[in-house]
Backbone as a printed PyTorch tensor [residue, N CA C, xyz], in Angstrom:
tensor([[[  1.8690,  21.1360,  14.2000],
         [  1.4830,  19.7440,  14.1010],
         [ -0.0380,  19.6540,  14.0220]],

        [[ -0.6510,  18.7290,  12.9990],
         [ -1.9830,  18.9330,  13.1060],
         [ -2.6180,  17.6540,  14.0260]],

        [[ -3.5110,  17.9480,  14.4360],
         [ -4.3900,  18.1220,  15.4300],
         [ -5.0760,  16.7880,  15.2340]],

        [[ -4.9630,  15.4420,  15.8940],
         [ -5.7920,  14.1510,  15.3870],
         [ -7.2580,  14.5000,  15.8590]],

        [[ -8.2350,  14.3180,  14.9390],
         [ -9.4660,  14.5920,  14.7740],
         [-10.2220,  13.5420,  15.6390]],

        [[-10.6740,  13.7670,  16.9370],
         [-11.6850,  13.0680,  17.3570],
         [-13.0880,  12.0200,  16.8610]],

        [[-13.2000,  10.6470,  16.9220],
         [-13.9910,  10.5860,  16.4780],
         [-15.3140,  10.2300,  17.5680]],

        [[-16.1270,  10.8300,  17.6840],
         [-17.1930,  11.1720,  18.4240],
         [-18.4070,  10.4940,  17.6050]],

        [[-18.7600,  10.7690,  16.6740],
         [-20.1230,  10.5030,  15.8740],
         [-20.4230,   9.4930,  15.6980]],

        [[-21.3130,   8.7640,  16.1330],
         [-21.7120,   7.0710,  16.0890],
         [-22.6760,   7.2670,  14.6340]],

        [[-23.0510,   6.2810,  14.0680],
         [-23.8710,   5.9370,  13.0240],
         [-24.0200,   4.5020,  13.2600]],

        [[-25.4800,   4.4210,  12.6970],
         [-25.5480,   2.6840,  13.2960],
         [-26.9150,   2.7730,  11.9620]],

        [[-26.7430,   1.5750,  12.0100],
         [-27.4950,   0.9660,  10.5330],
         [-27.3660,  -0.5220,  10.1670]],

        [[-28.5650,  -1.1770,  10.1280],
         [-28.6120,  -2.9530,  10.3650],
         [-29.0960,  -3.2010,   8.6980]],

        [[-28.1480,  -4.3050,   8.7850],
         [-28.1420,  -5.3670,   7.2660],
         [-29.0720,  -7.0210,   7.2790]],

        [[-29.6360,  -6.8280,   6.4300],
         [-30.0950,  -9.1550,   6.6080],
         [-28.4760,  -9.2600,   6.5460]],

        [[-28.2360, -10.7500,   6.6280],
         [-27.6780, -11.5760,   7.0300],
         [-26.4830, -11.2370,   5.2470]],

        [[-28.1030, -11.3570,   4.1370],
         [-27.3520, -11.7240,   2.9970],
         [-26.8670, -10.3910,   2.6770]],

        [[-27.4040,  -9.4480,   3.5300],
         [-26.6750,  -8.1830,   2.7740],
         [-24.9780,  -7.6260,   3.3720]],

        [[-25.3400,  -8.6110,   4.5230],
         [-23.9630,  -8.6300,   5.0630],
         [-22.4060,  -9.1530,   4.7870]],

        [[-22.6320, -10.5330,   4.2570],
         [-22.1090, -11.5880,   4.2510],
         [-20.8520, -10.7190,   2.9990]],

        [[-20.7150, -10.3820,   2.2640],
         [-19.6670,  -9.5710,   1.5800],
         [-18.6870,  -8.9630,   2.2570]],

        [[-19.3570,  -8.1860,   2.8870],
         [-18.4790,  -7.0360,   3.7270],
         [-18.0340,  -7.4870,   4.7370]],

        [[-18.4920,  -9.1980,   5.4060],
         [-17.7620,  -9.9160,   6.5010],
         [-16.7260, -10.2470,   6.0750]],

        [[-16.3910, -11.1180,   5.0250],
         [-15.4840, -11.8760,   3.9650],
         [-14.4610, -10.5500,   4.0780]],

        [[-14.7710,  -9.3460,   3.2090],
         [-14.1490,  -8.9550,   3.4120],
         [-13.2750,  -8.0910,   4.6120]],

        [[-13.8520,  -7.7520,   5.5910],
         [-13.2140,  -7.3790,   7.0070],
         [-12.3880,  -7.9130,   7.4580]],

        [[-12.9120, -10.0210,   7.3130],
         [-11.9940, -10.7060,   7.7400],
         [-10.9040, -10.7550,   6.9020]],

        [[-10.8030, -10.6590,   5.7140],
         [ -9.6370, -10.5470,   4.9140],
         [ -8.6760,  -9.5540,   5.2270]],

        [[ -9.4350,  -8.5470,   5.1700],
         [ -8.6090,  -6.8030,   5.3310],
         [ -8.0760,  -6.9890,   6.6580]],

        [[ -8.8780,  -8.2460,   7.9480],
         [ -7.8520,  -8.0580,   9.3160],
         [ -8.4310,  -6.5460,   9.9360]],

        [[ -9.3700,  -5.7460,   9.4940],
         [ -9.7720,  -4.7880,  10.3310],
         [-11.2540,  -4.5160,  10.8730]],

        [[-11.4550,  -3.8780,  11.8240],
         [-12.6580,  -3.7760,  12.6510],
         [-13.6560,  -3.2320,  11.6440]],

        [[-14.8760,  -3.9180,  12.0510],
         [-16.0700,  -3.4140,  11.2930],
         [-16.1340,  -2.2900,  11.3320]],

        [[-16.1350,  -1.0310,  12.3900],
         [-15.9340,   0.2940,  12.3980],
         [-15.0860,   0.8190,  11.6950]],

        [[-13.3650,  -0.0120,  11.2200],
         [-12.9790,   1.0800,  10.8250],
         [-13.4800,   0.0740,   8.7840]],

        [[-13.7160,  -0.4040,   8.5950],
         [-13.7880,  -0.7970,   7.3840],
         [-14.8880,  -0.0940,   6.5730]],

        [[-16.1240,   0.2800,   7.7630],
         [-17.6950,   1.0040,   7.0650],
         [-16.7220,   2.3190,   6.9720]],

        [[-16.1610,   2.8640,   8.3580],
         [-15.3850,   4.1120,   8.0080],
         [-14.3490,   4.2750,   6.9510]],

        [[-13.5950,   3.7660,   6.4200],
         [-13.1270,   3.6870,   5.2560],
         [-13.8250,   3.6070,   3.7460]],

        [[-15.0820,   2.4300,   4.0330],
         [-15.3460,   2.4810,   2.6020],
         [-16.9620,   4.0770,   2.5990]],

        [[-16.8140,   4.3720,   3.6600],
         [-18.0900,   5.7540,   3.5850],
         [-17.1950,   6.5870,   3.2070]],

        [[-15.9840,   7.1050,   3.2920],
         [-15.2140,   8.3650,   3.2210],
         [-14.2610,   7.9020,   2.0450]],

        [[-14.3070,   6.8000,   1.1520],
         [-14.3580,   6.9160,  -0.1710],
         [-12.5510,   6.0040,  -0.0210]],

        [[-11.9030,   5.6180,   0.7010],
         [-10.5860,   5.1620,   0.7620],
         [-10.4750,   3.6200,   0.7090]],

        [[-12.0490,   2.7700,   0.4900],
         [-12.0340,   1.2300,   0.2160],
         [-12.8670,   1.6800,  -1.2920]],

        [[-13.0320,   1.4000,  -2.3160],
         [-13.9680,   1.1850,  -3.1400],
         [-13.7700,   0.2360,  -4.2090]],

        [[-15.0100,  -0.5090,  -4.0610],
         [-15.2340,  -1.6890,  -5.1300],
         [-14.5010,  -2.4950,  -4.2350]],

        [[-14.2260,  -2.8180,  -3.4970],
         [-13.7610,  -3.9260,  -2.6440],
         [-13.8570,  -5.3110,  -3.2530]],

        [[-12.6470,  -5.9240,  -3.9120],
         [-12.9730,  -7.4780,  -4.5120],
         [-11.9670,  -8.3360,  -3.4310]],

        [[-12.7370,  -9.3920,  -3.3840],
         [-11.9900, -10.7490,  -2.5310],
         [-10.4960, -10.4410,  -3.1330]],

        [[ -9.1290, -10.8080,  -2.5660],
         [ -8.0720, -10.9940,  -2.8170],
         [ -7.9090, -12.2630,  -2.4050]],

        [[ -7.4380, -13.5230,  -2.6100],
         [ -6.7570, -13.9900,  -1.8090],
         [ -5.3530, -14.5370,  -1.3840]],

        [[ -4.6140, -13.5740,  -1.5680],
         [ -3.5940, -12.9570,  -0.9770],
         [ -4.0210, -12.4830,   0.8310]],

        [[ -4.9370, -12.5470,   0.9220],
         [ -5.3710, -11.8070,   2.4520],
         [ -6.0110, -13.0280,   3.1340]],

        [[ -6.1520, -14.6050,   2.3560],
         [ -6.8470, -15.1560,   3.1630],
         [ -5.6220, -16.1410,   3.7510]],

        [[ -6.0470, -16.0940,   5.3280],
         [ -4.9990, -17.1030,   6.3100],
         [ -4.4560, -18.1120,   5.3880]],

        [[ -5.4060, -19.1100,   5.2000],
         [ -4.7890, -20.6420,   4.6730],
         [ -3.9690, -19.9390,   3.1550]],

        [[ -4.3180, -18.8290,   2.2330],
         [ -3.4780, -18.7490,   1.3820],
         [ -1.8990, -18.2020,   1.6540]],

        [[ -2.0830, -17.7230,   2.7980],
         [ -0.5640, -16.9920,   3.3400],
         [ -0.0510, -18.3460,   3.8320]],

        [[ -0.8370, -19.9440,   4.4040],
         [  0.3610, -20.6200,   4.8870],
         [  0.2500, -21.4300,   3.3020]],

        [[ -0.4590, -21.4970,   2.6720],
         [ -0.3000, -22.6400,   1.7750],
         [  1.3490, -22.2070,   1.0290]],

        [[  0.9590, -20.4470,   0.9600],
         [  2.5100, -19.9650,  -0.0620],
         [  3.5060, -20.0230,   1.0800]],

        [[  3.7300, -19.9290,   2.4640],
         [  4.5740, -20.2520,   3.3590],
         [  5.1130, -21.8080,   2.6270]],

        [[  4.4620, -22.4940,   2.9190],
         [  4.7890, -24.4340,   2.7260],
         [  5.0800, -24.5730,   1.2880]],

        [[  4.6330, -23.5140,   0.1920],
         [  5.4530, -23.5540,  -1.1670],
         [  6.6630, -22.8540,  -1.4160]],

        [[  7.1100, -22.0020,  -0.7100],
         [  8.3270, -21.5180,  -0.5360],
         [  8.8530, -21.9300,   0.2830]],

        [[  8.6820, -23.0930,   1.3380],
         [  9.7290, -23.5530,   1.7600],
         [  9.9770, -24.9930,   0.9240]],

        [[  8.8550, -25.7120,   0.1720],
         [  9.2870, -26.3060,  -1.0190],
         [ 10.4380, -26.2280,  -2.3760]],

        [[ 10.4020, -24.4980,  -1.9010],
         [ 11.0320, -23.9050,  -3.3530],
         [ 12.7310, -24.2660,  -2.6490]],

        [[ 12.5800, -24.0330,  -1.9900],
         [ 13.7150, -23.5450,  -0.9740],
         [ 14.5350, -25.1600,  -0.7650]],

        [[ 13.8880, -26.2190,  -0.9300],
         [ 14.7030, -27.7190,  -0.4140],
         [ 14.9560, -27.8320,  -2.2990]],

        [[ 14.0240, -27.5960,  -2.9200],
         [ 14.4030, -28.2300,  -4.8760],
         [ 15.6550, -27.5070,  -4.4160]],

        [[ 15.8180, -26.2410,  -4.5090],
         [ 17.1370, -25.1080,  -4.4100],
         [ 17.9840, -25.7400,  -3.7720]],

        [[ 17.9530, -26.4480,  -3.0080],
         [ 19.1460, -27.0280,  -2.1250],
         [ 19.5540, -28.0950,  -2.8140]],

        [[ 18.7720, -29.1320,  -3.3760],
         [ 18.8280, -30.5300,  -4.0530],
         [ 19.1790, -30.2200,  -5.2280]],

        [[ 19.0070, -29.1050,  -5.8790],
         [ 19.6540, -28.5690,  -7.2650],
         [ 21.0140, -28.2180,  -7.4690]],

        [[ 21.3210, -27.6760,  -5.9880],
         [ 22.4710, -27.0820,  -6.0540],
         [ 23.5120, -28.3510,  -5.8110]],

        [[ 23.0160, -28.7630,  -4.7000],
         [ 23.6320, -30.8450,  -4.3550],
         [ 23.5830, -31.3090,  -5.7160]],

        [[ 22.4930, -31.3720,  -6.4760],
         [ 23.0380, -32.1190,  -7.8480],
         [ 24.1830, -31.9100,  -8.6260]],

        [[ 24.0960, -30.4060,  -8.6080],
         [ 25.1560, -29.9550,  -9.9190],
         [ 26.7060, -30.3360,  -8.7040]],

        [[ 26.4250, -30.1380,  -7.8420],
         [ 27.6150, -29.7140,  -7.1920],
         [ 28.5120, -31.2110,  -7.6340]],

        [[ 27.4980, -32.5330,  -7.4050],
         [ 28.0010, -34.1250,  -7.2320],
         [ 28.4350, -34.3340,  -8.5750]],

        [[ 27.2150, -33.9270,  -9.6020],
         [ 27.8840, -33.7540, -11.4240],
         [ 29.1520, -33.3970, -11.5820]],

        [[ 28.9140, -32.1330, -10.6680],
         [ 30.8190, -32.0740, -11.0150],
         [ 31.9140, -32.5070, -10.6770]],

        [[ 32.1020, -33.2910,  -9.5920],
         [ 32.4400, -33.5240,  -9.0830],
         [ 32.7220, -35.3530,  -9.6160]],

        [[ 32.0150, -35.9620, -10.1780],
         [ 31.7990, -36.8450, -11.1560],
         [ 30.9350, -37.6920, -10.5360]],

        [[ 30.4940, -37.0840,  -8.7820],
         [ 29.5940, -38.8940,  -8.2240],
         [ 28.5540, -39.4460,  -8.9350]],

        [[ 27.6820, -38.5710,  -9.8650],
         [ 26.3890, -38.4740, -10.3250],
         [ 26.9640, -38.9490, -11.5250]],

        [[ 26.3780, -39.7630, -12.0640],
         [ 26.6820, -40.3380, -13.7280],
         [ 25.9420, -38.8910, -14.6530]],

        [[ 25.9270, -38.9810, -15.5850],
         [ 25.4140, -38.0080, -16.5580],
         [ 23.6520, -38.4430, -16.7330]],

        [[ 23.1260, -39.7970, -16.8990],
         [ 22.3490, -40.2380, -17.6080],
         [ 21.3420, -40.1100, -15.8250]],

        [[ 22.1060, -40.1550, -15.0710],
         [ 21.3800, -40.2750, -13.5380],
         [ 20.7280, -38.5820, -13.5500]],

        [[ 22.1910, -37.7420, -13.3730],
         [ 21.8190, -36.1220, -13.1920],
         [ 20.7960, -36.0310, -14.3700]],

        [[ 20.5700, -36.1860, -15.8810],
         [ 19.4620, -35.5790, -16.5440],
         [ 18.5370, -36.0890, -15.6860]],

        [[ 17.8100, -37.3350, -15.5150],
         [ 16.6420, -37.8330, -14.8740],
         [ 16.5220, -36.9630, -13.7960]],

        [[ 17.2490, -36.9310, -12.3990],
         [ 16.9940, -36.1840, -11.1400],
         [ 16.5830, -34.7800, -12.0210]],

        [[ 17.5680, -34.2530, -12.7390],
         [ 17.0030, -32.5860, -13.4740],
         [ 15.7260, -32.5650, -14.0630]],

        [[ 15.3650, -33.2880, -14.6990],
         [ 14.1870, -33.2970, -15.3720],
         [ 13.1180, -33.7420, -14.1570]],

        [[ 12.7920, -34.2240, -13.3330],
         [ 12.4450, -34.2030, -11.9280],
         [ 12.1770, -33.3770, -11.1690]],

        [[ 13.2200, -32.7440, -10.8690],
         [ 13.6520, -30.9190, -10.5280],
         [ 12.3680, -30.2150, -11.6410]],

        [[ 12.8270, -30.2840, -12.7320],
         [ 12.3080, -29.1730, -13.3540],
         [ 10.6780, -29.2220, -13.2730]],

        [[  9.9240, -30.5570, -13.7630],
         [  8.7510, -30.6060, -13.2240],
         [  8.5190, -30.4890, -12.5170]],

        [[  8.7350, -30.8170, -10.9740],
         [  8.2830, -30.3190,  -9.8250],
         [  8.1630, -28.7110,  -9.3140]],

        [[  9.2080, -27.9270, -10.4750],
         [  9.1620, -26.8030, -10.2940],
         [  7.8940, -26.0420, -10.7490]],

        [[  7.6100, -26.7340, -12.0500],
         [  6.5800, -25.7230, -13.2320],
         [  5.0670, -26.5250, -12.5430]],

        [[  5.1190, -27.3290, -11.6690],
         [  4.3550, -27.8320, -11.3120],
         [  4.5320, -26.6940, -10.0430]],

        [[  4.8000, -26.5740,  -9.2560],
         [  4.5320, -25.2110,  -8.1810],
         [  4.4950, -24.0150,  -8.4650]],

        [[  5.0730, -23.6200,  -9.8650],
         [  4.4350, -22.3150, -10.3940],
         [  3.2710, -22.4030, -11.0740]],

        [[  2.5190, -23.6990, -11.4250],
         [  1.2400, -23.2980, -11.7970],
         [  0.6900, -23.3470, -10.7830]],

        [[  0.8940, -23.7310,  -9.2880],
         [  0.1120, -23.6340,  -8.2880],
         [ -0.1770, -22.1640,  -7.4530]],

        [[  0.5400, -21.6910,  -7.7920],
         [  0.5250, -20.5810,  -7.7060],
         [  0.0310, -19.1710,  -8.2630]],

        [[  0.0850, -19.4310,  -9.4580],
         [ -0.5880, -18.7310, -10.5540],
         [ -2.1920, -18.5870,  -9.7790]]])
């Protein structure tokens, strides 16, 4: 079994403010300690580091609250067709609610994009 490598060796080295401000953005994104993020991008396993935001908080709840959007059309879609068939829904009613449906849909996939 190999042997976890101690890390012992401090390095210390100060930034202005503006030379910082990148590598904060990103830490806070990545969710990891300033130590291990300089240690990652010195030993070559971060490089070119670009903003994602996929990693930022409010974008993880905004797509939370659009997938649970996706998730009620899906229910109200399925209630539509189900009442269509069933005959409660007139024909001329179900296109309107569908066409409704459908914009609201292509309207949350461009939000997403």
């Amino acid at each position: 079994m190999k042997k976890k490598a101690n890390k012992s060796v401090h390095v210390t080295f100060r930034l202005t403010e503006e030379e910082y401000a990148p590598f904060d953005r990103a830490i806070r994104e990545l969710e990891i300690s300033k130590s291990e993020f300089f240690r990652l991008l010195t030993i070559g396993k971060i490089k070119n580091y670009t903003s994602d935001k996929r990693h930022i908080p409010e974008y993880k709840r905004c797509l939370s609250q659009l997938s649970w959007a996706g998730n009620n059309i899906n229910q109200i879609a399925h209630r539509l067709n189900s009442d269509h068939l069933k005959g409660i829904i007139s024909e001329a009613l179900y296109k309107k609610i569908l066409n409704v449906l459908i914009g609201i849909r292509d309207r949350l996939q461009e939000i997403t994009k």
